[in-house]
Backbone atoms as SQL, in Angstrom:
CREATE TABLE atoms (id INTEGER PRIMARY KEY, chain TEXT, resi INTEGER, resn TEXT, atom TEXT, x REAL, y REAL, z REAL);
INSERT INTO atoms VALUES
  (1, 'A', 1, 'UNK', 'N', 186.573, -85.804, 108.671),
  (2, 'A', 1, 'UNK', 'CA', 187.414, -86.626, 109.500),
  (3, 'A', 1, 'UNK', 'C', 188.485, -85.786, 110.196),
  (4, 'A', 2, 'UNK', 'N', 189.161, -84.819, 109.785),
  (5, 'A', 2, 'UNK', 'CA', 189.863, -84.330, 109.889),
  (6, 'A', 2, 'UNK', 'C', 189.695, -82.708, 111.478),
  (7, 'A', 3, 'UNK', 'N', 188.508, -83.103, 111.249),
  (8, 'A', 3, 'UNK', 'CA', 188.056, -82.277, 112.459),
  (9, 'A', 3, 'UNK', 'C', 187.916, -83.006, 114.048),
  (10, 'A', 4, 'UNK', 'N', 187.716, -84.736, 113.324),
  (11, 'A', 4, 'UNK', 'CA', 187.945, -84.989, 114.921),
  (12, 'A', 4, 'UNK', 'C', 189.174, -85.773, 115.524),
  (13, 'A', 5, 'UNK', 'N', 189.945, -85.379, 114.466),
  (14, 'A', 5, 'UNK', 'CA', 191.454, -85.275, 114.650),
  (15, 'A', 5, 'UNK', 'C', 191.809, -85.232, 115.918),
  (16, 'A', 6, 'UNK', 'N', 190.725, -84.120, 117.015),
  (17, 'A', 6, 'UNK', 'CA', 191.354, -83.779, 118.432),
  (18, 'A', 6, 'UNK', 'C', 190.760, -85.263, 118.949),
  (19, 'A', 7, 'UNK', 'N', 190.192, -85.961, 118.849),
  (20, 'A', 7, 'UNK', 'CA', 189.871, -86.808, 119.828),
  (21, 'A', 7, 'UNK', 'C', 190.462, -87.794, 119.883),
  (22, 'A', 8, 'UNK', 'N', 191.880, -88.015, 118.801),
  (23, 'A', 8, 'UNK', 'CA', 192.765, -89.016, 118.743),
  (24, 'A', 8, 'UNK', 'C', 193.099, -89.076, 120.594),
  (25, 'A', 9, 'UNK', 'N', 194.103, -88.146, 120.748),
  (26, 'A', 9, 'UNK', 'CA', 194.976, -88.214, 122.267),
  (27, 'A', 9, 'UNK', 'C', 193.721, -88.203, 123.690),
  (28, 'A', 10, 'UNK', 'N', 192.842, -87.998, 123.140),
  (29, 'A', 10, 'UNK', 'CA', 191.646, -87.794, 124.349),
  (30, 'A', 10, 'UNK', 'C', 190.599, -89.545, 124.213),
  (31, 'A', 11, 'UNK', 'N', 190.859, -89.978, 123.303),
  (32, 'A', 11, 'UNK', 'CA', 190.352, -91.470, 122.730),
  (33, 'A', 11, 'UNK', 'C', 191.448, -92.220, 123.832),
  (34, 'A', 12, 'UNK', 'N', 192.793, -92.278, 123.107),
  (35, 'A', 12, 'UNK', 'CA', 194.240, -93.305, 123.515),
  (36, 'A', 12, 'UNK', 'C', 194.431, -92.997, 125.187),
  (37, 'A', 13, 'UNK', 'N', 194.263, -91.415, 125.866),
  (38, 'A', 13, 'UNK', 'CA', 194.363, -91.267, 127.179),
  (39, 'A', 13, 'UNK', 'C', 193.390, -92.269, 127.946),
  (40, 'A', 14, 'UNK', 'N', 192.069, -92.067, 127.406),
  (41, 'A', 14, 'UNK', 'CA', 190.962, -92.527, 128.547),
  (42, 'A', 14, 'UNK', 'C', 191.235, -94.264, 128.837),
  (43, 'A', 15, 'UNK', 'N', 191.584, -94.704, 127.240),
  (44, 'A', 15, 'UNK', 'CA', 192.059, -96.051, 126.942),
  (45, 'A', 15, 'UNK', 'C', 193.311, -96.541, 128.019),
  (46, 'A', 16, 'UNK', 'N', 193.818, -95.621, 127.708),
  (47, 'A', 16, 'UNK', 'CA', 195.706, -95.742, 128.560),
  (48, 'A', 16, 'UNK', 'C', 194.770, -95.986, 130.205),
  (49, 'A', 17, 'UNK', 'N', 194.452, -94.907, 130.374),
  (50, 'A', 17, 'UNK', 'CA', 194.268, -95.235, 132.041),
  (51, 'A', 17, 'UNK', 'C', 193.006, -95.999, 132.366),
  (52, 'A', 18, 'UNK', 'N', 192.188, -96.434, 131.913),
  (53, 'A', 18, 'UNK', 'CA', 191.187, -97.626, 131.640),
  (54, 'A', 18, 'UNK', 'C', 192.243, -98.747, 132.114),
  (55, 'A', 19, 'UNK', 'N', 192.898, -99.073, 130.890),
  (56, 'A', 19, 'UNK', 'CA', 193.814, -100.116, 131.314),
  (57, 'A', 19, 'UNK', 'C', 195.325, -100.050, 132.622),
  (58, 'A', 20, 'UNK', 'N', 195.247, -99.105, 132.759),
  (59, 'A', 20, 'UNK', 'CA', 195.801, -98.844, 134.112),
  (60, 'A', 20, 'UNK', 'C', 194.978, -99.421, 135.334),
  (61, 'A', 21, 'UNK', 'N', 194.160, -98.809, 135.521),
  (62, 'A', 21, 'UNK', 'CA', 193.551, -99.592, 136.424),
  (63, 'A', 21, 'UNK', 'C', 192.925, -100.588, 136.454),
  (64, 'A', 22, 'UNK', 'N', 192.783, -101.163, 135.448),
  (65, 'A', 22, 'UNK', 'CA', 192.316, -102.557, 135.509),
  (66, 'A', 22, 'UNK', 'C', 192.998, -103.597, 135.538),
  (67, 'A', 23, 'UNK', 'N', 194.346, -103.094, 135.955),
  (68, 'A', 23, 'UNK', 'CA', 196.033, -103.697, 136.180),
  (69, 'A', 23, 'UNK', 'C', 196.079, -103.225, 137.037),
  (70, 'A', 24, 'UNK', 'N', 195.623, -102.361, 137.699),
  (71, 'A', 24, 'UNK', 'CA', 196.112, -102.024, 138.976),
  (72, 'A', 24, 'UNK', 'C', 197.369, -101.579, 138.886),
  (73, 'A', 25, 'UNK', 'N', 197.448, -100.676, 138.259),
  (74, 'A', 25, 'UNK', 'CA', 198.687, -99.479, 138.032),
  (75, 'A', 25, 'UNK', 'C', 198.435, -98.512, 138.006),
  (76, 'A', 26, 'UNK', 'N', 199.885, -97.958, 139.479),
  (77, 'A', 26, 'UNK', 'CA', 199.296, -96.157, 139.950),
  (78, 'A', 26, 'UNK', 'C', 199.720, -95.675, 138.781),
  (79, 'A', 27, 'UNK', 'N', 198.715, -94.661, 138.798),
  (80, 'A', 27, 'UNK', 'CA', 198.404, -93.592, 137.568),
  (81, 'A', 27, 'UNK', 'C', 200.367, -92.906, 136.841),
  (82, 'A', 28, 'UNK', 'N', 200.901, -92.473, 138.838),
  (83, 'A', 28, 'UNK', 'CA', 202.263, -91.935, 138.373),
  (84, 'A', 28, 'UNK', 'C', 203.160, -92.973, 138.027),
  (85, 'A', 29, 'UNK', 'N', 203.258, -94.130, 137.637),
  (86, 'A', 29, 'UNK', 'CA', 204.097, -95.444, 137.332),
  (87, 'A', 29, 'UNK', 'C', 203.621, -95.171, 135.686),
  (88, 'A', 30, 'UNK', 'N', 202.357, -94.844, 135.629),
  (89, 'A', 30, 'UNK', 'CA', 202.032, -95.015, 133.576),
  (90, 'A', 30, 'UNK', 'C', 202.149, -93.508, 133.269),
  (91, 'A', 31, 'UNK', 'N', 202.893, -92.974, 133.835),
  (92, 'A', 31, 'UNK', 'CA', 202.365, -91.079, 133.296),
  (93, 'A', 31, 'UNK', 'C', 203.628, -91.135, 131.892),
  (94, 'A', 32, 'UNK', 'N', 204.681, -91.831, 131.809),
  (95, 'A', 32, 'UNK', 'CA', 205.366, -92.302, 130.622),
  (96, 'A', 32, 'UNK', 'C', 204.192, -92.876, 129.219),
  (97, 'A', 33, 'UNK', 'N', 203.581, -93.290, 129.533),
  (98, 'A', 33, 'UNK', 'CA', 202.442, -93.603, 128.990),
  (99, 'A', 33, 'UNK', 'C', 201.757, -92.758, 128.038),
  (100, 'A', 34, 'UNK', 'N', 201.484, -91.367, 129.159),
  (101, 'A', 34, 'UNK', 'CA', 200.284, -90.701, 128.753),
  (102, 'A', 34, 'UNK', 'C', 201.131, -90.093, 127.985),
  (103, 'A', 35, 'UNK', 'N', 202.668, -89.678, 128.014),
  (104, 'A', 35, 'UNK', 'CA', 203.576, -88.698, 127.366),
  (105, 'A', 35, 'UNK', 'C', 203.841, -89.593, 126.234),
  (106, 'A', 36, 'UNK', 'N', 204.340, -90.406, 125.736),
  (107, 'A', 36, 'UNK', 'CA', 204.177, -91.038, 124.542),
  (108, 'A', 36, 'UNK', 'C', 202.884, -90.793, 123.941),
  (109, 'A', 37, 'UNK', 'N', 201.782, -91.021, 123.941),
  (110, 'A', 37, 'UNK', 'CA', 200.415, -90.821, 123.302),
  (111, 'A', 37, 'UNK', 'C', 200.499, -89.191, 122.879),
  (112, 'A', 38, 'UNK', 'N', 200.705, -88.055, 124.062),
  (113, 'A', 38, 'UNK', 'CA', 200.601, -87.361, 123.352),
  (114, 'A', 38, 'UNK', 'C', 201.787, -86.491, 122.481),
  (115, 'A', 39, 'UNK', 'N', 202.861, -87.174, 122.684),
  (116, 'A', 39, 'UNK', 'CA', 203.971, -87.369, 121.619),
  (117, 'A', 39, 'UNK', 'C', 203.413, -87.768, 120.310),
  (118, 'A', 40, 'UNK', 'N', 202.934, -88.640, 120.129),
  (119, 'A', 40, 'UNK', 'CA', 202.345, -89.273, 118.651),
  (120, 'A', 40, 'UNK', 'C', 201.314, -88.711, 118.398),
  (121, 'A', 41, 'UNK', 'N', 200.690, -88.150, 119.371),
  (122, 'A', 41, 'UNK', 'CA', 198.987, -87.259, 118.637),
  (123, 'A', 41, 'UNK', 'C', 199.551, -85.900, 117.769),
  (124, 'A', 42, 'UNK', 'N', 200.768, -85.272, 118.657),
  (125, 'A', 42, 'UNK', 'CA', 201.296, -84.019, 117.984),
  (126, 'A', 42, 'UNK', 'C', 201.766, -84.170, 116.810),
  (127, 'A', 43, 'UNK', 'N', 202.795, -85.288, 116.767),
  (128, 'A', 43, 'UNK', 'CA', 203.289, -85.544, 115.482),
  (129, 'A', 43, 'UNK', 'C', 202.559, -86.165, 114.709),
  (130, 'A', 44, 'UNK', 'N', 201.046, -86.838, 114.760),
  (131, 'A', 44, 'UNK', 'CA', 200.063, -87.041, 113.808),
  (132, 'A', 44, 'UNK', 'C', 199.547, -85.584, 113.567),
  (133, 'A', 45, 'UNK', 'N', 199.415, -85.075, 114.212),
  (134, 'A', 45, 'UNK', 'CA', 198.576, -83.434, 114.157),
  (135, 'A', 45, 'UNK', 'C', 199.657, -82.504, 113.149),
  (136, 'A', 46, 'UNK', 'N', 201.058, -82.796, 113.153),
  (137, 'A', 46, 'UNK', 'CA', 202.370, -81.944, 112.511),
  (138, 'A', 46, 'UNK', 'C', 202.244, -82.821, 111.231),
  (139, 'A', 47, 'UNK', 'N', 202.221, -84.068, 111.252),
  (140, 'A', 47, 'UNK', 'CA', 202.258, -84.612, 109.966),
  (141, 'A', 47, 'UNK', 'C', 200.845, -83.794, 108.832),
  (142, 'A', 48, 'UNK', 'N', 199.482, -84.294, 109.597),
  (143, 'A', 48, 'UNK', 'CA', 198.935, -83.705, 108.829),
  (144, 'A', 48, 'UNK', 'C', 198.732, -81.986, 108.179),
  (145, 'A', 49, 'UNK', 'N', 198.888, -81.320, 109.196),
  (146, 'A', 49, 'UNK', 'CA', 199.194, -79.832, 109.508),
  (147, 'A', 49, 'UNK', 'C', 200.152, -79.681, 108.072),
  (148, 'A', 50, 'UNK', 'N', 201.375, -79.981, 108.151),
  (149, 'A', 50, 'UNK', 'CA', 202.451, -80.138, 107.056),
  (150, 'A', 50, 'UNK', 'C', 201.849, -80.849, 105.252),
  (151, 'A', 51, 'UNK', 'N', 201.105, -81.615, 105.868),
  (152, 'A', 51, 'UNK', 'CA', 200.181, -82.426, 104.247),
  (153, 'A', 51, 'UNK', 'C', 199.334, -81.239, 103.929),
  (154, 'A', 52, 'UNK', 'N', 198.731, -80.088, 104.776),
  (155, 'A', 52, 'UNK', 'CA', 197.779, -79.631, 103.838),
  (156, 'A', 52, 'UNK', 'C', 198.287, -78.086, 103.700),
  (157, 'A', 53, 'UNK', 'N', 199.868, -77.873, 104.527),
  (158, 'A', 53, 'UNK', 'CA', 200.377, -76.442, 103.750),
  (159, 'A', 53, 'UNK', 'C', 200.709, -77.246, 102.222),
  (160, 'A', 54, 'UNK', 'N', 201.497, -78.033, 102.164),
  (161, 'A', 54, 'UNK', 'CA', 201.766, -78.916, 100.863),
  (162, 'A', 54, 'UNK', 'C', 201.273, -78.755, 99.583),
  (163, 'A', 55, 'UNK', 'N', 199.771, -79.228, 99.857),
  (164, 'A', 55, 'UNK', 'CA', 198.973, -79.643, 99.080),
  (165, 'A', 55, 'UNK', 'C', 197.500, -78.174, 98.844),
  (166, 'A', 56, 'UNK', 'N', 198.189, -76.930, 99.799),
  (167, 'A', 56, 'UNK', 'CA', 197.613, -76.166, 99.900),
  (168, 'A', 56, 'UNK', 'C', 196.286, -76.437, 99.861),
  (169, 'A', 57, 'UNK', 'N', 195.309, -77.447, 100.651),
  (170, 'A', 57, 'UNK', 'CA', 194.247, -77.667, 101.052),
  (171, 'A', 57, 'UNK', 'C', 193.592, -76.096, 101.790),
  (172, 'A', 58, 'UNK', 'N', 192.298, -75.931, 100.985),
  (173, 'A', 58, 'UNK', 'CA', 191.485, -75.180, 101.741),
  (174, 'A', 58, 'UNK', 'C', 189.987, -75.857, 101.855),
  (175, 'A', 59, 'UNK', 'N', 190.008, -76.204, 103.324),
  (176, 'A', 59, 'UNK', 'CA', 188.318, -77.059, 103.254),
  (177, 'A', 59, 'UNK', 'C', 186.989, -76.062, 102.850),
  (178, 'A', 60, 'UNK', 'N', 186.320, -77.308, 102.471),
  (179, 'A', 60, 'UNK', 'CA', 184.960, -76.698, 101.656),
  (180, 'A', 60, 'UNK', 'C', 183.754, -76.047, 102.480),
  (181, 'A', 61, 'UNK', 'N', 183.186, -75.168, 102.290),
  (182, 'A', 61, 'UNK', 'CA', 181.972, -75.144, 103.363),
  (183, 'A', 61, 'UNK', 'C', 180.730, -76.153, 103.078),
  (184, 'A', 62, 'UNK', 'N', 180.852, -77.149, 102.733),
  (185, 'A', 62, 'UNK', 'CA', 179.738, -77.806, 102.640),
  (186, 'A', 62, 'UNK', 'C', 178.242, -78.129, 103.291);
């Protein structure tokens, strides 16, 4: 799970401007938008980043 971690902010973007235009809202009116999302993807990415110096996680080669 933890590997497709990157597709959080690339999931919520396509979503964000999906619903932009289907409101009919210029792209530069929601770009507040896109900067919040990837505000919260980093700090989901720092939160976890921080859980596995912690817990000194080393993943498995399975």
């Amino acid at each position: 799970m933890f590997r497709l971690l990157f597709l959080l902010p690339i999931i919520l973007c396509a979503g964000w401007y999906l619903f932009l235009r289907h409101n009919g809202v210029p792209i530069k009116q929601g770009k507040k938008g896109f900067m919040y999302i990837l505000v919260l993807s980093a700090f989901v990415l720092g939160f976890f980043v921080l859980m596995m110096q912690i817990t000194e996680y080393a993943p498995s080669n399975l």
